[in-house]
C-alpha positions in Angstrom: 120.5 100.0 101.7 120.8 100.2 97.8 120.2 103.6 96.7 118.8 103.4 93.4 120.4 106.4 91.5 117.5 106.5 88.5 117.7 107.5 84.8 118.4 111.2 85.8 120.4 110.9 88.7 123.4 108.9 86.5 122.9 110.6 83.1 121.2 114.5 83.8 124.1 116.9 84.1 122.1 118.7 87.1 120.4 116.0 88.8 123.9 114.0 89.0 125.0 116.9 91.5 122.1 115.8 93.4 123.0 112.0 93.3 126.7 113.1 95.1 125.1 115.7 97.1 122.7 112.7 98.9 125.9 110.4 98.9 127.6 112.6 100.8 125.0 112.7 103.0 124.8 109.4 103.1 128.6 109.4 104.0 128.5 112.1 106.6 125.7 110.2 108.2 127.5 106.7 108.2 124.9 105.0 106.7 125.9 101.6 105.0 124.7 101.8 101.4 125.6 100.1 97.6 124.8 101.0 94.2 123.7 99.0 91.5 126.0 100.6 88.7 125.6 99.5 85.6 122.9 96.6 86.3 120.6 99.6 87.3 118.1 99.6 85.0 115.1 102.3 84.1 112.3 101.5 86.4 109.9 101.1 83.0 107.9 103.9 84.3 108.1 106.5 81.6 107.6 103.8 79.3 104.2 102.6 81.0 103.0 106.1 81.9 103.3 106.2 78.1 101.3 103.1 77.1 104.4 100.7 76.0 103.2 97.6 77.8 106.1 95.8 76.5 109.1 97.6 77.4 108.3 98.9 80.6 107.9 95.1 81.7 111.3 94.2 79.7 112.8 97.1 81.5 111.1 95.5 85.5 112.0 91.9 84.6 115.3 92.9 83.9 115.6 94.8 87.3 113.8 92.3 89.3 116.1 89.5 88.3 119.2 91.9 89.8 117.3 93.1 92.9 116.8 89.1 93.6 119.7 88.0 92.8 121.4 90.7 95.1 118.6 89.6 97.9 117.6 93.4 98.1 115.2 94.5 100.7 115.4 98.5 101.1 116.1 100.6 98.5 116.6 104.3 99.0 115.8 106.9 95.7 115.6 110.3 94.9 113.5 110.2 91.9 109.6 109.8 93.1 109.0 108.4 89.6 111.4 105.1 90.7 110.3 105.1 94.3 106.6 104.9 92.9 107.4 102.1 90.2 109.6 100.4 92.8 107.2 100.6 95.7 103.7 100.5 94.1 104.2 98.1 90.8 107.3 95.6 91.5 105.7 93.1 94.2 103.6 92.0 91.0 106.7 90.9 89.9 107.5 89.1 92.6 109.9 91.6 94.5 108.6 92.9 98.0 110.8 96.0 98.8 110.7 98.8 101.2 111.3 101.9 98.7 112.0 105.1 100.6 112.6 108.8 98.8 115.4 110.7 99.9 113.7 113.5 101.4 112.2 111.0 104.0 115.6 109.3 104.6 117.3 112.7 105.0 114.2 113.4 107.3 114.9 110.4 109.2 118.6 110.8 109.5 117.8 114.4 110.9 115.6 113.1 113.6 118.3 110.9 114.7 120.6 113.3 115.2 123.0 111.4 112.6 122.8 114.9 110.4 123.1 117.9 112.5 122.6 121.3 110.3 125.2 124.0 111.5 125.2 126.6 109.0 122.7 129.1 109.3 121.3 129.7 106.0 119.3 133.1 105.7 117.0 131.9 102.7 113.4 132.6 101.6 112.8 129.1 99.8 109.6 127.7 98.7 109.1 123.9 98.3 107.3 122.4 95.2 105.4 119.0 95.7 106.1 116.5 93.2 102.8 114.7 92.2 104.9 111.2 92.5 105.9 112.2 96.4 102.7 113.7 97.4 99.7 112.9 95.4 100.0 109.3 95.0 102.3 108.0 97.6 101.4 111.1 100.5 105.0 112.3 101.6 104.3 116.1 102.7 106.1 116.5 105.7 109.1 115.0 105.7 110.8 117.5 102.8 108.9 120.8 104.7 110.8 119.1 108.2 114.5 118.6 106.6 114.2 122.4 105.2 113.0 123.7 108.5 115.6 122.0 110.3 118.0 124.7 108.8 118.6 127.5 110.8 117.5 131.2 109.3 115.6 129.1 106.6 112.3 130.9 105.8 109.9 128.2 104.4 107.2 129.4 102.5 104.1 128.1 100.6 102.7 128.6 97.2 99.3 129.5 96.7 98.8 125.7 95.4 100.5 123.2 97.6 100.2 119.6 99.5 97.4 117.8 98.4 96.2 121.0 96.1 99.7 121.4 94.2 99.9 122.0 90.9 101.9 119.9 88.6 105.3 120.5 87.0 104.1 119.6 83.5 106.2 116.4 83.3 104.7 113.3 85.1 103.0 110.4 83.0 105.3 111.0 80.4 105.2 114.5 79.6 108.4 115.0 80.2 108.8 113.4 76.6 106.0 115.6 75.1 104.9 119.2 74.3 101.9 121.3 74.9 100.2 122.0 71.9 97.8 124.2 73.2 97.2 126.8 76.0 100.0 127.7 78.2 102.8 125.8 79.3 102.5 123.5 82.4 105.5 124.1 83.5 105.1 128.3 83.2 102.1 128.7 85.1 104.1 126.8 88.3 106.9 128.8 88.2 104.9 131.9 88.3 103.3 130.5 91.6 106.7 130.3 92.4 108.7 133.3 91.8 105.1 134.8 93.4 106.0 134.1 96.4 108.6 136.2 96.5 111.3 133.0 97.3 114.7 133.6 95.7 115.0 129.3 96.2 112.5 127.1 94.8 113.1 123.6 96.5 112.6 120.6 94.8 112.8 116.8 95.5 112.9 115.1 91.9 114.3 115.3 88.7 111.3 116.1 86.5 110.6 119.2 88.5 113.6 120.1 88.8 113.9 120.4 85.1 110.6 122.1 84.3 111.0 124.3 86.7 114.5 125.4 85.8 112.9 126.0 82.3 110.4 127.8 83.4 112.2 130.3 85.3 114.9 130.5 81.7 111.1 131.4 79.9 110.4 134.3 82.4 114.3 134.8 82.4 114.6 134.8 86.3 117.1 131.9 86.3 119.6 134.9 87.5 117.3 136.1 90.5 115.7 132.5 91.7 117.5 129.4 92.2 116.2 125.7 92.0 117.8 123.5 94.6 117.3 120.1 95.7 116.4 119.3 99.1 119.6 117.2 99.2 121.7 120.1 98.7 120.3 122.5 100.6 120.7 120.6 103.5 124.4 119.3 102.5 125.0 123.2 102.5 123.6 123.5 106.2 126.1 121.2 107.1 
């Protein structure tokens, strides 16, 4: 398995925890995985959510040439934004892939009994669906199953969720861009969240991750509520 470490996952100062939490994982699961390092490229989709053509297909010409040259068959990602590009928009390129996100592999290596939570962790959390994971490729389970695997873990739901979620305020490229009008995206979910009356709010990509941890700073709750990865809250459990 390559796991495919994405934009974020190398270069964000949070999201990198997240990266070593799901290695260790990984590790602790004895799963047999490499990395790309430095011939990782962006997937392009940023770049083609934005409308530049050009360089997102500079960007998957460059990666498909490595991925073939390294006869690469299953990747493994926990950015939905690279799982989608990979999965989705590469076979035009002439690489056929099978591109899971992290929160189904962690999922998976829970069912087999190859991650076994032990600590009990005595949480309210509330899991936000990234548009990438749910909406257009239809993981909804698989996160929801990981965190209730925990022990003491009280998993609750937003007034907005699966297939009615509400966006972060960063896909297609608006994680680039501001609002310049009406409220902020990324506001209005976090007040679903901290509604809930979780002190966690769970999260399975970068992008959210972000905006959400913004949005709590705005309403200046980042003391009170928490935003975890999936990854780590189940590393935790272990």
């Amino acid at each position: 398995v390559v796991f495919w470490s994405g934009c974020a996952g190398a270069f964000d100062k949070r999201y990198r925890n997240v990266t070593k939490s799901f290695a260790q994982l990984l590790n602790i699961a004895g799963v047999k995985y490499g990395v790309l390092g430095s011939e990782e490229k962006c997937t392009g989709d940023p770049a083609r959510r934005l409308g530049n053509e050009f360089l997102a297909q500079t960007f998957i010409q460059q990666n498909a040439e490595t991925l073939k040259k390294y006869n690469v068959k299953k990747v493994v990602t926990a950015c939905p934004h690279c799982m989608h590009t990979l999965k989705n928009e590469y076979n035009k390129f002439g690489v056929e892939l099978e591109v899971t996100h992290h929160t189904e592999y962690i999922d998976k290596l829970l069912a087999e009994k190859k991650l076994v939570p032990k600590k009990e962790i005595k949480e309210t959390v509330t899991y936000h669906d990234s548009c990438y994971l749910g909406r257009y490729n239809d993981v909804y389970e698989e996160p929801r199953k990981a965190l209730e695997s925990i022990d003491g873990l009280n998993l609750i739901e937003m007034a907005r969720s699966k297939d009615k979620g509400f966006c972060c305020g960063a896909g297609g490229g608006r994680m680039f861009l501001e609002e310049t009008e009406g409220k902020r995206v990324n506001v209005e979910r976090t007040e679903e969240a901290i509604n809930t009356g979780a002190k966690t709010i769970a999260s399975a990509c970068p992008f959210c991750m972000t905006m959400l941890t913004d949005g709590l700073k705005s309403k200046e709750k980042s003391e009170e509520v928490k935003v975890k990865d999936v990854a780590e809250i189940v590393l935790e459990s272990l």
